[in-house]
N, C-alpha and C positions, 0 to 999 in steps of 0.2 A: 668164236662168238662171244667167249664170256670177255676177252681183252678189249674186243671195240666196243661192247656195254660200258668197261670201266674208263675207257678214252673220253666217249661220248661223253658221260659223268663228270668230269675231270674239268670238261670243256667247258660245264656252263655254271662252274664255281667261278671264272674271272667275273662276269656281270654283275653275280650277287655280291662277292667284294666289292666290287666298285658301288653299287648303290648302295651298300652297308656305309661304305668309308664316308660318300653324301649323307647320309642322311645323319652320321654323328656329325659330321661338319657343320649343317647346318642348324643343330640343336644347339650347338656350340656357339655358332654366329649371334641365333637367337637370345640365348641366354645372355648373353654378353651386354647385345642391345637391351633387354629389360633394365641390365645393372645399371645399364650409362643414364638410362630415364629413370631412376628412381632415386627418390633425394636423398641425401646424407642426415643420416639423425644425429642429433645432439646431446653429449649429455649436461647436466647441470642441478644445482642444488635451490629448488625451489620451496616454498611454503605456503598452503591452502589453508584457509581461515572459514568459520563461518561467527559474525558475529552479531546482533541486534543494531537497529539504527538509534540512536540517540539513547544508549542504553535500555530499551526497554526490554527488560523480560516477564513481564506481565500484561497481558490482555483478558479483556473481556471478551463472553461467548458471544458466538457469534458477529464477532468485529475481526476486522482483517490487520495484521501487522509487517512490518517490514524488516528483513534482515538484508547484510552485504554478504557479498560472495568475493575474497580479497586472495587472489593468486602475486605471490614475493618473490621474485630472484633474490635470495638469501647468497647465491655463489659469487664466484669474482669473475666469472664469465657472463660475456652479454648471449641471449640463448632467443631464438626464433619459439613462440609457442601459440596454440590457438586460441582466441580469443573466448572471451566466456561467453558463452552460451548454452542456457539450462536444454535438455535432452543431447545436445551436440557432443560438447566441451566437459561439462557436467553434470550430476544429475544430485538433487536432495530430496533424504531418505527422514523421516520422520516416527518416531516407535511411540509410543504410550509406556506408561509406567510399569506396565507388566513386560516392557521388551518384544511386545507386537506390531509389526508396522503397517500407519496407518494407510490405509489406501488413498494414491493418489487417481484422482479425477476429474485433473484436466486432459487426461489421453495423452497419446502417446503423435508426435508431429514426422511428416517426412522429411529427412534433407537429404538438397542432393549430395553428391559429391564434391568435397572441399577443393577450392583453390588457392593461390598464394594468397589472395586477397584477404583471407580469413586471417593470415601470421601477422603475430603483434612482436615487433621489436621488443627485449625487454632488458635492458641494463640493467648491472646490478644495483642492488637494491632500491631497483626501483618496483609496481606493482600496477594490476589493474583488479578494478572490481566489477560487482555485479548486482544491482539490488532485485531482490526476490522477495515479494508478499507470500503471504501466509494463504492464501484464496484457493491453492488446487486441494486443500485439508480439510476436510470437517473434523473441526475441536471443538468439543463440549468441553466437560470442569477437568481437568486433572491437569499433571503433568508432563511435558514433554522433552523428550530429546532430538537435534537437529543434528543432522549428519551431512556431510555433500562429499562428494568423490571427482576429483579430476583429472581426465581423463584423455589422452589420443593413440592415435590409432594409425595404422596403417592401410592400403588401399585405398587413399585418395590420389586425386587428381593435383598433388602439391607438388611441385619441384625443387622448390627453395627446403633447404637444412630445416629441421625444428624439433626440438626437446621432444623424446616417447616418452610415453609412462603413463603413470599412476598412481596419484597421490592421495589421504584421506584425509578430511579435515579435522578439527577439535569438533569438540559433541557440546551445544548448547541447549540447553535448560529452557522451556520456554514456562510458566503455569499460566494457564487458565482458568479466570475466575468467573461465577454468575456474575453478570449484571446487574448492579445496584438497583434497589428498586425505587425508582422516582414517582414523587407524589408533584400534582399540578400546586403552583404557589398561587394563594386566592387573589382575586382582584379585590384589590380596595381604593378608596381615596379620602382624602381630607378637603377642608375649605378654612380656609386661612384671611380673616378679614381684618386688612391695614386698611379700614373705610373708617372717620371719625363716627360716622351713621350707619348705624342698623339698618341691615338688607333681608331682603327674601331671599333667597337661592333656590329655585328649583334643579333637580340634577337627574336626567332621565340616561340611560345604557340600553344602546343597541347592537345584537349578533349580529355576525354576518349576513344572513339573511334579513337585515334592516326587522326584527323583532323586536319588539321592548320585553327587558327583563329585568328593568328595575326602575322603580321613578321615586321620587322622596322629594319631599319641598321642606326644606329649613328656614327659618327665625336665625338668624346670626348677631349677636352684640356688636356694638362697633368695638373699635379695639383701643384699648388702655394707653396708646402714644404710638411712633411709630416703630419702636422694636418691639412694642409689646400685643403682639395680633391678637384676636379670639378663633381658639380653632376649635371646628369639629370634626370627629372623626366616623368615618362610616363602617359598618358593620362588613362582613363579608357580600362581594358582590354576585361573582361566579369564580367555583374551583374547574370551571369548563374550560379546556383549551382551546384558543381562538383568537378572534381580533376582533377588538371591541369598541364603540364611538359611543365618546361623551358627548350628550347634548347638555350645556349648562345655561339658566335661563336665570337675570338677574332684573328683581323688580318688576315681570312681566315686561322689557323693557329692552333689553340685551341680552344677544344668544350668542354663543361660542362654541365651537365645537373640537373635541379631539380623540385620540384615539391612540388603543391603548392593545399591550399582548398582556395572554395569560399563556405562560408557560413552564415547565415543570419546576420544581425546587433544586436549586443547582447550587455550590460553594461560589461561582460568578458571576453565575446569570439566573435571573431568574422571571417572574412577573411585572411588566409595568405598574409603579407607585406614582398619581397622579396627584397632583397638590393643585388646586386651585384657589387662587388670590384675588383678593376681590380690594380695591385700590379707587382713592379718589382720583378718576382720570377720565374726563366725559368721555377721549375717545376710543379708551380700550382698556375700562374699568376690569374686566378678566382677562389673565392671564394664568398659563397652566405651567406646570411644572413638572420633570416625569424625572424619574429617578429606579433604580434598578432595586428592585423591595427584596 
């Protein structure tokens, strides 16, 4: 009894080898096939930059700036890599002056899985970039440091060769400063008379809501030859921001109209300065003048 127990035993070790020896077989097959689908990676000598556009490293709070995202084949090889793109490819990190990083809040985006179509040729030294605003940050006053990280990865859907890794960029400085504080630049005007003859001039200012908020009638001298005009000069009209219409009334006789900004005091721009001339010419004794005051 006990010898046909260990016959029987004996007997149904060939089947378990055999589907032993299948099934590494086919782990092996398996394995193989992953290898042949999955792309050859590269390697190579690249450089990630982050720098400011048109140098600026100062803004104002609350205003948004721009920087480039600039990936270099620095190598003597040409290298297959992904193209830039912010949460994909790379991502920038932003700290505050104490070395605390500021929260980003533009959220976090889905992609799918990468295809070739994503690989950027890249000879040597040659580069691509990437411009990124300053908008997923809130910056108040201080100073900042910018960081960006580039990055790929493995488990996509790519078949073509392309550069792995992981690179970090140089740390750019950004300060942020208050906002200037801008005062509105006043409306004014003059009247400027190249007339041999003394005129009336009345001069009335309407808001946009067609209001009157100023009316004044001047006595003007004729003028001393004709470089030599008689001006007068008017007082402040409105420091109110807005858009504004001259009504000018000459002689009770001739009206004119123009129209005029008031807007804040700037080193370029700033309020409409209106000159009006008043001219021997039956058909269009006024004529106005505007100039950036």
């Amino acid at each position: 009894m006990k010898m046909k127990y260990i016959n029987a035993f004996r007997n149904l070790r060939v089947p378990v080898t055999i589907m032993t020896l299948l099934l590494i077989s086919s782990m092996l097959f398996t394995g193989g096939c992953i290898d042949l689908l999955e792309p050859k990676y590269q390697t190579g000598e690249l450089s990630f930059s982050i720098v400011p556009m048109h140098d600026r490293t100062q803004a104002s709070e609350g205003s948004m700036f721009m920087t480039y995202l600039v990936l270099k084949n620095v190598g003597n090889e040409t290298v297959n890599v992904w193209d830039l793109e912010e949460q994909v490819s790379y991502d920038v990190h932003v700290y505050d002056s104490n070395n605390n990083e500021v929260p980003y809040e533009c959220g976090v985006i889905s992609v799918p899985l990468l295809t070739d179509e994503f690989l950027v040729e890249l000879p040597p030294g040659k580069s691509i970039a990437d411009a990124r605003s300053s908008r997923c940050w809130n910056l108040t006053e201080g100073k900042y440091t910018f960081n960006a990280v580039y990055h790929t990865s493995t488990g996509e859907e790519i078949t073509e060769p392309y550069w792995l890794g992981e690179i970090q960029s140089n740390n750019l400085t950004i300060t942020v400063v208050k906002p200037p504080v801008l005062n509105p630049d006043p409306l004014r005007f003059s009247i400027w008379n190249y007339s041999k003859n003394p005129h009336k001039v009345k001069v009335e200012v309407f808001d946009e809501n067609n209001s009157l908020i100023f009316t004044e009638t001047y006595l003007i001298n004729s003028s001393e030859g004709k470089y030599s005009p008689t001006i007068i000069y008017s007082p402040i009209v409105t420091e109110t921001l807005g858009t504004y219409k001259y009504v000018v009334t000459l002689d009770h006789k001739f009206t004119a109209v123009q129209s005029a900004e008031v807007r804040y005091e700037m080193t370029t721009s700033s309020s409409d300065y209106v000159s009006i001339d008043i001219r021997d010419n039956k058909e269009n004794p006024i004529s106005f003048g505007i100039s950036i005051a």
